[in-house]
C-alpha positions as a Markdown table, in Angstrom:
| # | Residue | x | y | z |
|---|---|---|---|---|
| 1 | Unk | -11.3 | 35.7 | -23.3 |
| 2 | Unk | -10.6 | 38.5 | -25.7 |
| 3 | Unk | -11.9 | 41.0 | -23.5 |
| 4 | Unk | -10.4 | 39.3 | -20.4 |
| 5 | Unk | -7.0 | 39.6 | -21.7 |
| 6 | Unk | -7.3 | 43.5 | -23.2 |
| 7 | Unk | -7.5 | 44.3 | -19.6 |
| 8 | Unk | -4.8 | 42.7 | -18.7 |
| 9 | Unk | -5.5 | 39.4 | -17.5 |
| 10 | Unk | -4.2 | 36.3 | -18.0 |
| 11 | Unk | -6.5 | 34.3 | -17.4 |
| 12 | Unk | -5.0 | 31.1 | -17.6 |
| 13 | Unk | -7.3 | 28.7 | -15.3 |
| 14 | Unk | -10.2 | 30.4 | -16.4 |
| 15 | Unk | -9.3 | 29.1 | -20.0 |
| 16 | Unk | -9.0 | 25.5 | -19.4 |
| 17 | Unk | -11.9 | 25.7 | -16.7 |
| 18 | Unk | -14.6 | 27.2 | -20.0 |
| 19 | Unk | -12.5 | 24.5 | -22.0 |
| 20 | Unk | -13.7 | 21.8 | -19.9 |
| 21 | Unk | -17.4 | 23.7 | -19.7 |
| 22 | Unk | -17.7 | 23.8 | -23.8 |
| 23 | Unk | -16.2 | 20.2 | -24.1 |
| 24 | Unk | -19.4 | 18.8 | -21.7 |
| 25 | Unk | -21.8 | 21.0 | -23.4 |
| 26 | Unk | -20.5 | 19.7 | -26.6 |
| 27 | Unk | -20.1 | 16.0 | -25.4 |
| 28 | Unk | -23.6 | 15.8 | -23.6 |
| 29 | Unk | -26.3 | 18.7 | -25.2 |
| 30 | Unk | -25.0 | 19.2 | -28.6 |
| 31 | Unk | -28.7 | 20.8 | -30.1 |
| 32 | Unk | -29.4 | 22.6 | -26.6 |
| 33 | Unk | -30.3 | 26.0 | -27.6 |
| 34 | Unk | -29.8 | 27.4 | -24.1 |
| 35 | Unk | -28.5 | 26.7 | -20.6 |
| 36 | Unk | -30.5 | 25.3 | -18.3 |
| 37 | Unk | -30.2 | 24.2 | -14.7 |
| 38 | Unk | -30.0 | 20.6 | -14.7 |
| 39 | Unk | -27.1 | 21.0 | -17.6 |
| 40 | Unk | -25.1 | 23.2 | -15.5 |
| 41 | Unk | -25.7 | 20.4 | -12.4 |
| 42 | Unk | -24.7 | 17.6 | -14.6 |
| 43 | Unk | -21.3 | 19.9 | -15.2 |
| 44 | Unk | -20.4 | 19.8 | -11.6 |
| 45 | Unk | -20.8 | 16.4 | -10.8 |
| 46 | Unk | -17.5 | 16.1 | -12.9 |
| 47 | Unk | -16.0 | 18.2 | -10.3 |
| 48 | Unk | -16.4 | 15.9 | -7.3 |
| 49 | Unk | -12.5 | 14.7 | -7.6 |
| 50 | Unk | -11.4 | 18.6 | -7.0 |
| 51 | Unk | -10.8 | 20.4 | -3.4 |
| 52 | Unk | -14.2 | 22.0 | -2.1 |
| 53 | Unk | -12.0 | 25.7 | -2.8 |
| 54 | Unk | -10.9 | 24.1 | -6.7 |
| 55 | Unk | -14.4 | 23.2 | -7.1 |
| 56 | Unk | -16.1 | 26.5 | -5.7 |
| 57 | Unk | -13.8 | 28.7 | -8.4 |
| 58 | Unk | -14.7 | 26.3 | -11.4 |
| 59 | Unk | -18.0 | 27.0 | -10.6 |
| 60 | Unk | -17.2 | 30.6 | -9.9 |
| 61 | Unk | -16.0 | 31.1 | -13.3 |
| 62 | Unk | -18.4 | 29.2 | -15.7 |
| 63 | Unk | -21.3 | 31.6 | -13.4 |
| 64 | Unk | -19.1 | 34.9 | -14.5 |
| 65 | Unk | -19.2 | 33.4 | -18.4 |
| 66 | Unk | -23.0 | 32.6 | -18.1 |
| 67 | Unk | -23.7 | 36.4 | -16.6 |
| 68 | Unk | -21.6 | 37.5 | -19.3 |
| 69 | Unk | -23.4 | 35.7 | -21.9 |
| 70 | Unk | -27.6 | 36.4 | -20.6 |
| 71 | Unk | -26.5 | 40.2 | -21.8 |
| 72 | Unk | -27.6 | 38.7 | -25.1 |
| 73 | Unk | -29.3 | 35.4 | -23.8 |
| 74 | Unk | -32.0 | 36.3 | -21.5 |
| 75 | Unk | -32.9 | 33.1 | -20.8 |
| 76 | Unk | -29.8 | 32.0 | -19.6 |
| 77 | Unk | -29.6 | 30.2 | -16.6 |
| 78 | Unk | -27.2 | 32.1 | -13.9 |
| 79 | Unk | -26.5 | 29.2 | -11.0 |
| 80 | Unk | -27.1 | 30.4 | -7.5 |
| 81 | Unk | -23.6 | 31.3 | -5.7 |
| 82 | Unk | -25.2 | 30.3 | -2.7 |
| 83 | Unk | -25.4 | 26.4 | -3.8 |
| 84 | Unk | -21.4 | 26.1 | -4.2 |
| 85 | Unk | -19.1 | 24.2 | -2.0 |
| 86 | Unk | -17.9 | 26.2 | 0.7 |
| 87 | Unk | -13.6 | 26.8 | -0.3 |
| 88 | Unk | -12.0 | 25.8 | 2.6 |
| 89 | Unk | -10.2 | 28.9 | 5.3 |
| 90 | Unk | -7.1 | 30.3 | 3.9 |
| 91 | Unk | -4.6 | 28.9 | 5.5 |
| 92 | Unk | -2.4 | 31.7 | 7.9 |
| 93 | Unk | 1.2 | 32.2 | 6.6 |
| 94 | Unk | 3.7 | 30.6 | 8.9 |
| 95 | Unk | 6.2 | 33.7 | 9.2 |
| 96 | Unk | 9.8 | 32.8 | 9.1 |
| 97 | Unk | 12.7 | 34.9 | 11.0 |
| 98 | Unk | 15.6 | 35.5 | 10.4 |
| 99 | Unk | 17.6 | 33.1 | 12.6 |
| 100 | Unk | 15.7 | 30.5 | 11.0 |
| 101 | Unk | 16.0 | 31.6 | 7.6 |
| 102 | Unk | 20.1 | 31.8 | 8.4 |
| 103 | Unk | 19.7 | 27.9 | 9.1 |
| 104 | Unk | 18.3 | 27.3 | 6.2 |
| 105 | Unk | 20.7 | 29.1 | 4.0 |
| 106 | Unk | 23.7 | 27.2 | 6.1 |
| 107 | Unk | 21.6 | 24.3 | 4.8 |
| 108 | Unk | 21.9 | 25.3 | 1.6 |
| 109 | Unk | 25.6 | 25.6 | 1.5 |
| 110 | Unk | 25.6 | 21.8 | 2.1 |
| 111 | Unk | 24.0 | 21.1 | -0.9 |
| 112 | Unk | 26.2 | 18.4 | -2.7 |
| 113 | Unk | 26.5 | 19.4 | -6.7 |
| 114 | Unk | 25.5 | 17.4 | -9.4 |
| 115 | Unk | 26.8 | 16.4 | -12.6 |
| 116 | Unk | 24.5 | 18.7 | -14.1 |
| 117 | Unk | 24.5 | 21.6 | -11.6 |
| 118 | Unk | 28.4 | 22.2 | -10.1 |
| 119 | Unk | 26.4 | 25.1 | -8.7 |
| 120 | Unk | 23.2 | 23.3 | -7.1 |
| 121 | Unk | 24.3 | 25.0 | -3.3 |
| 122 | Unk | 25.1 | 28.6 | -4.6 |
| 123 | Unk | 22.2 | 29.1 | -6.9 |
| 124 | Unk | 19.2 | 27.5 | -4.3 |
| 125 | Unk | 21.1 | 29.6 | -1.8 |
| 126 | Unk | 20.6 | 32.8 | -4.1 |
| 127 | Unk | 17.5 | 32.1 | -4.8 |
| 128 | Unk | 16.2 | 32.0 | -1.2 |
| 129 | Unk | 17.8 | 35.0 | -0.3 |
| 130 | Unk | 16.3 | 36.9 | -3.0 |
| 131 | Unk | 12.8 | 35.7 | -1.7 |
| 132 | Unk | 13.3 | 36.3 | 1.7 |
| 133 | Unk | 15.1 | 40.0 | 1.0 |
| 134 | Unk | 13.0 | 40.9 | -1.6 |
| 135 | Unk | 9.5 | 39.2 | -1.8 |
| 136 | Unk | 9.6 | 38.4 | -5.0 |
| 137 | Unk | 7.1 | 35.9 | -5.9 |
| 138 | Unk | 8.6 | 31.9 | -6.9 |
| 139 | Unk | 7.5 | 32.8 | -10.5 |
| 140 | Unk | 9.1 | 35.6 | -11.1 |
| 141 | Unk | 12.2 | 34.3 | -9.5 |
| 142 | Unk | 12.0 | 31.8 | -11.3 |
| 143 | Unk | 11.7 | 33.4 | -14.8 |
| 144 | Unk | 14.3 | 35.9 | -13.8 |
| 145 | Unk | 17.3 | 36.2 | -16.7 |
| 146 | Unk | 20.7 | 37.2 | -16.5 |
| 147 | Unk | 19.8 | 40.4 | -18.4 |
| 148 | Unk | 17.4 | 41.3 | -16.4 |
| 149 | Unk | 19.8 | 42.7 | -14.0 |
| 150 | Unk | 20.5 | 46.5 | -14.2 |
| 151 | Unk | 22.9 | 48.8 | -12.8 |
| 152 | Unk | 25.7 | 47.1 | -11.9 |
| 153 | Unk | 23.8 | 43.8 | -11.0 |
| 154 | Unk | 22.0 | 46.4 | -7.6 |
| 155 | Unk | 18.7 | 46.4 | -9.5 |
| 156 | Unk | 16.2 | 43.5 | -10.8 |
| 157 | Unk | 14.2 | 43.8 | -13.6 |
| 158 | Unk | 10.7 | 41.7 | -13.4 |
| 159 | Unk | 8.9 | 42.0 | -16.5 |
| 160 | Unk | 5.4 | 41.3 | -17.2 |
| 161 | Unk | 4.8 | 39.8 | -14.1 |
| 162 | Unk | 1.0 | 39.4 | -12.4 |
| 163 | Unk | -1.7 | 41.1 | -14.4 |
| 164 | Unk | 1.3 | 42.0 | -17.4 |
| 165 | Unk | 2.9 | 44.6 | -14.7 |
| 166 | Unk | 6.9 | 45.2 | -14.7 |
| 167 | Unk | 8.8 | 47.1 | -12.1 |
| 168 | Unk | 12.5 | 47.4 | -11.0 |
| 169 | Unk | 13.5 | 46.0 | -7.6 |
| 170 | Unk | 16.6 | 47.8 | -6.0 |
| 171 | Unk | 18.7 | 45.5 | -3.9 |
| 172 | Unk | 20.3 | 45.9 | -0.6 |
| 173 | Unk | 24.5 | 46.4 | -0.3 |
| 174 | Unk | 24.2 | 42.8 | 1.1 |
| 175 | Unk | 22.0 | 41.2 | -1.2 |
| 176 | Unk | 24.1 | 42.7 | -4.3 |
| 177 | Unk | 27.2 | 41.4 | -2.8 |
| 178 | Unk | 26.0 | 37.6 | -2.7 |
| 179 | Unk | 24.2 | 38.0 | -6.2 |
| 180 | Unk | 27.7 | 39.3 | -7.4 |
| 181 | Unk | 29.3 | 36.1 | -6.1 |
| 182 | Unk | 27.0 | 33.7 | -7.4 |
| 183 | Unk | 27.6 | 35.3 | -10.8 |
| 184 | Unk | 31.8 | 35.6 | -10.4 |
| 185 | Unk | 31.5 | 32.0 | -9.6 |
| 186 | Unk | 29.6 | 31.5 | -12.4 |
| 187 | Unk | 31.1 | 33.2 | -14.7 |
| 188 | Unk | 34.7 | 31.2 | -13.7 |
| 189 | Unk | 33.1 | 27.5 | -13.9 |
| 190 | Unk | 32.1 | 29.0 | -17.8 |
| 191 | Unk | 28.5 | 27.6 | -17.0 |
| 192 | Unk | 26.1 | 29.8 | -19.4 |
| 193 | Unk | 26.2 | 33.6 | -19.3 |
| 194 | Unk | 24.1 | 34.7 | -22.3 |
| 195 | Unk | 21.6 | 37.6 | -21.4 |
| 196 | Unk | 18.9 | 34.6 | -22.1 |
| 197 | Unk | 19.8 | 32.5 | -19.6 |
| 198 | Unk | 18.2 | 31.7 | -16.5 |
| 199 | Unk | 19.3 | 33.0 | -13.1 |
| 200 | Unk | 17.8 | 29.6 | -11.2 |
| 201 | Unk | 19.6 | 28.1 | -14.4 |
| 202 | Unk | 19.3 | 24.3 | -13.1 |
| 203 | Unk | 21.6 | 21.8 | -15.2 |
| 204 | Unk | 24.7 | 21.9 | -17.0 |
| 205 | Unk | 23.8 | 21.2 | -20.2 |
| 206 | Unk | 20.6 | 22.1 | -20.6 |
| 207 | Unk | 19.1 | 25.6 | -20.3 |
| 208 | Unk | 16.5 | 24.6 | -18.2 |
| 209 | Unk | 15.6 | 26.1 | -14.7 |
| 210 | Unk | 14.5 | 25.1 | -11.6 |
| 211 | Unk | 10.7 | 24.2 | -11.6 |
| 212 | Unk | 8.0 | 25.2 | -8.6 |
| 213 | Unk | 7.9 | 21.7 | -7.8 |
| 214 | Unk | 11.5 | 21.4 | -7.5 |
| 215 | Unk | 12.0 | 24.4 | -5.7 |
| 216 | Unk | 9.3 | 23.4 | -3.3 |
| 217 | Unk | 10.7 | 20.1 | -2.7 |
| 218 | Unk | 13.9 | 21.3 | -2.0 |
| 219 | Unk | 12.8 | 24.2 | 0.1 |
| 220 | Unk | 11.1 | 21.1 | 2.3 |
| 221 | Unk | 14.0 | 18.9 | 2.7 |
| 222 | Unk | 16.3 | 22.7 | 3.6 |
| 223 | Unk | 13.7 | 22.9 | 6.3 |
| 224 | Unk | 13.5 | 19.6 | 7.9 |
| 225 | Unk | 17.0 | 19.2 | 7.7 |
| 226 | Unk | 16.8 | 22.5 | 10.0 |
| 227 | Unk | 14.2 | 20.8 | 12.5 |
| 228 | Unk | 12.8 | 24.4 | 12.5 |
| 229 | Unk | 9.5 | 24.8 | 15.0 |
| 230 | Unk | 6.7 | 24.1 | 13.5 |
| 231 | Unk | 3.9 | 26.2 | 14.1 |
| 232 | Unk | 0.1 | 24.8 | 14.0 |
| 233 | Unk | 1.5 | 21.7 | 13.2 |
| 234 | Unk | 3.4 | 22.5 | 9.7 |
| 235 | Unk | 6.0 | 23.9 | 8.5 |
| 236 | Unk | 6.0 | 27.1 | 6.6 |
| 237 | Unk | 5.4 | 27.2 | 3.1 |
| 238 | Unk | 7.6 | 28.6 | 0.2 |
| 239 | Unk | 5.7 | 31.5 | -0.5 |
| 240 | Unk | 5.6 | 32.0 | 3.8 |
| 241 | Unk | 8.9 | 33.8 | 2.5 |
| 242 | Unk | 6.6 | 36.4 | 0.6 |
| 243 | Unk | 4.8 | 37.3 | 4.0 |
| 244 | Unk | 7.9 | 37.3 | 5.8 |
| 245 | Unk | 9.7 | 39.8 | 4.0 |
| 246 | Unk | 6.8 | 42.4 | 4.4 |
| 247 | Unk | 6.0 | 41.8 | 8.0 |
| 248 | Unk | 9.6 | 42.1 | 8.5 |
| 249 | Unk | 10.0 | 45.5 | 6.5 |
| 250 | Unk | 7.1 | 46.9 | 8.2 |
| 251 | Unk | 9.2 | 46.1 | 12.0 |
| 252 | Unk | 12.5 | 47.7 | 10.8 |
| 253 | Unk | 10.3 | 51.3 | 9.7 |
| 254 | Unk | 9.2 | 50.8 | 13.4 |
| 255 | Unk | 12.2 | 50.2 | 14.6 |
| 256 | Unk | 14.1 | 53.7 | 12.4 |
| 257 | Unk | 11.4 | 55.6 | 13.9 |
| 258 | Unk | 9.7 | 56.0 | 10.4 |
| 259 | Unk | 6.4 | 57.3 | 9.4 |
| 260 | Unk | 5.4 | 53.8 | 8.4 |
| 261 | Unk | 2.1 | 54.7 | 7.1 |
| 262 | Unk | 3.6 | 56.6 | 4.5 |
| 263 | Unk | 5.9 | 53.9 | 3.7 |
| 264 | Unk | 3.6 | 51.4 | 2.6 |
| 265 | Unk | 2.9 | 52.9 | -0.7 |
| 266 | Unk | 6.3 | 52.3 | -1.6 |
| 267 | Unk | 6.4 | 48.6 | 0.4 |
| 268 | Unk | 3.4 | 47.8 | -2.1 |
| 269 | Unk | 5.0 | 49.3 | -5.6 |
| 270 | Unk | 8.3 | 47.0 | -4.3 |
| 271 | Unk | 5.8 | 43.7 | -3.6 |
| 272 | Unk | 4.7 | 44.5 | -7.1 |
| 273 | Unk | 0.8 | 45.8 | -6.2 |
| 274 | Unk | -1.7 | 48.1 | -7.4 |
| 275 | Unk | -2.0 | 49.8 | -3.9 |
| 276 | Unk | -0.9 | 49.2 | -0.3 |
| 277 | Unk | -4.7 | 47.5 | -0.1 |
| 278 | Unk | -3.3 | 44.1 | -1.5 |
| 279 | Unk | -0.1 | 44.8 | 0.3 |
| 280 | Unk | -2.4 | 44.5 | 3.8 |
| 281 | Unk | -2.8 | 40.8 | 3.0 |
| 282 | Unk | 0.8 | 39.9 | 3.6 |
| 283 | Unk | 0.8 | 42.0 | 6.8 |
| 284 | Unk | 0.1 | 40.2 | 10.0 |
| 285 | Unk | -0.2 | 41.9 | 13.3 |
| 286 | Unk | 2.2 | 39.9 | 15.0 |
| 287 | Unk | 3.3 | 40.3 | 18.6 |
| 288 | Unk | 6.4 | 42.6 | 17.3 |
| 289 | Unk | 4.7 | 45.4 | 15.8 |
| 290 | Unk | 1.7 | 45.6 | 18.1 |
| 291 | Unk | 4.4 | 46.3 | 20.6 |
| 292 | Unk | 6.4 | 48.5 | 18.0 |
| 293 | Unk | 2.6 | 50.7 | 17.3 |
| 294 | Unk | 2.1 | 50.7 | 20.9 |
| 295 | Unk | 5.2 | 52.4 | 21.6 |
| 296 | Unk | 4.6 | 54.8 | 18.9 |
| 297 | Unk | 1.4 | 55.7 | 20.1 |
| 298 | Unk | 2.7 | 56.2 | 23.6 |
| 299 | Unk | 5.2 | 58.5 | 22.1 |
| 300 | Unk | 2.6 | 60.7 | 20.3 |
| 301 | Unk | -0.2 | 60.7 | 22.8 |
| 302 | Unk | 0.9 | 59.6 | 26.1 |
| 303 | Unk | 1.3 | 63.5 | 27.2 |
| 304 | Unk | -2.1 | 63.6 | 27.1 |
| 305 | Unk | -2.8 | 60.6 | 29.5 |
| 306 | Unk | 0.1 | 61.6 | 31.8 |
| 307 | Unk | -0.5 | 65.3 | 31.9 |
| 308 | Unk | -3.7 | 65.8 | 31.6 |
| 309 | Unk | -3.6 | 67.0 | 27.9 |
| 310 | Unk | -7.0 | 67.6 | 26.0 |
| 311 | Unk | -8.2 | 65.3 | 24.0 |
């Protein structure tokens, strides 16, 4: 765990997951003097109440520990990745455009307050907005505190976010002006202001935000109340909004006539990666930008087709 965490990883899961592995070597082989086979198959017939993917990453982890402990335990049994439960397919993101993410936020505006939250509509409006704008992630909206915001409320601040990174997130002219609302009419209802307090601040007197559960509940009840299309036979999720706002930046670069290739380094230091390789997970090749590349490649190389050009 020690060495996990010096490199930067939280490694949360994989804490409770060797938790659970110590407390069943302790519980059923507590003079075993090493692991064998049958002791790590007794462990997984625990995990029969998980998903087939929950249980294939317990497993995964407890076989990283055990390769990590036969440097000075040669005898160590190291299971066979091959016997695990198969995780089931990821499932595709269900990209969201902006007509329909406009009906949701009208949907928003009719949230009815509570006695806790006078601002229930505004702030679940905001929040959206800054997922759908900006791709930030539901936790890090979510943790997001009024003094994280720089510059004249144009620039977020996400600290210590996935693998203990921080980065600043410009906003757009549009985006500043709602978040510049919300926080007038904040500021005028005298609901909390402190540099501490939560932007998704969810209750009146309490200093409590919104949860993931709740904000995926609501996000729900926003959509159906839309009767938005459904595509494969759901509706998209929460973090669909993730996807949606890098497929979406990718189509306007095609659309300015940019060298998008060049952009995506910058695409992926704004998502918050290490490189523009885990930014290639959140971009689908929808119908839009194959047309969008095709054009550009008919821009660039159709001269040679048409006249004859060498190759």
């Amino acid at each position: 765990m020690a060495i996990k965490r010096a490199l930067g990883r939280r490694w949360k899961t994989e804490r409770a997951v060797l938790g659970h592995w110590d407390d069943f070597l302790h519980r059923e082989h507590p003079q075993a003097g090493r692991v064998r086979a049958e002791m790590f198959t007794a462990w997984t017939r625990e995990l029969v109440h998980l998903t087939s993917t929950s249980n294939h990453s317990y497993q995964r982890i407890v076989r990283n520990f055990l390769l990590f402990h036969a440097r000075d335990h040669a005898r160590t049994f190291i299971p066979d990745p091959l016997t695990f439960p198969k995780p089931a397919p990821v499932v595709p993101p269900r990209l969201i455009t902006e007509t329909e993410i406009g009906r949701v936020l009208d949907a928003a505006r009719q949230l009815p307050p509570t006695s806790a939250n006078p601002l229930r509509a505004e702030t679940v409006r905001l929040g959206l907005i800054l997922l759908f704008c900006c791709g930030l992630r539901k936790g890090e909206l979510l943790r997001l505190q009024l003094g994280d915001l720089e510059s004249g409320q144009t620039v977020l601040r996400i600290r210590l976010t996935k693998f203990y990174k921080s980065r600043l997130v410009p906003l757009s002219p549009s985006v500043t002006a709602e978040l510049k609302q919300y926080l007038q009419t904040r500021r005028r209802k005298k609901l909390p202001m402190a540099a501490e307090a939560l932007l998704m601040w969810s209750g009146h007197w309490s200093s409590a935000g919104y949860t993931d559960t709740s904000l995926h509940l609501i996000w729900r009840q926003l959509w159906a109340s839309t009767q938005g299309p459904k595509a494969q036979g759901r509706s998209p999720r929460l973090h669909d909004l993730r996807h949606s706002f890098a497929v979406n930046a990718l189509q306007r670069w095609y659309a300015q006539d940019t060298d998008v290739p060049s952009k995506l380094p910058h695409l992926a230091t704004y998502l918050g990666h290490l490189s523009a390789v885990s930014t290639h997970y959140y971009l689908k090749f929808t119908p839009e930008l194959r047309q969008s590349a095709s054009q550009r490649f008919h821009q660039h190389f159709g001269v040679l087709f048409t006249a004859g050009g060498a190759a």
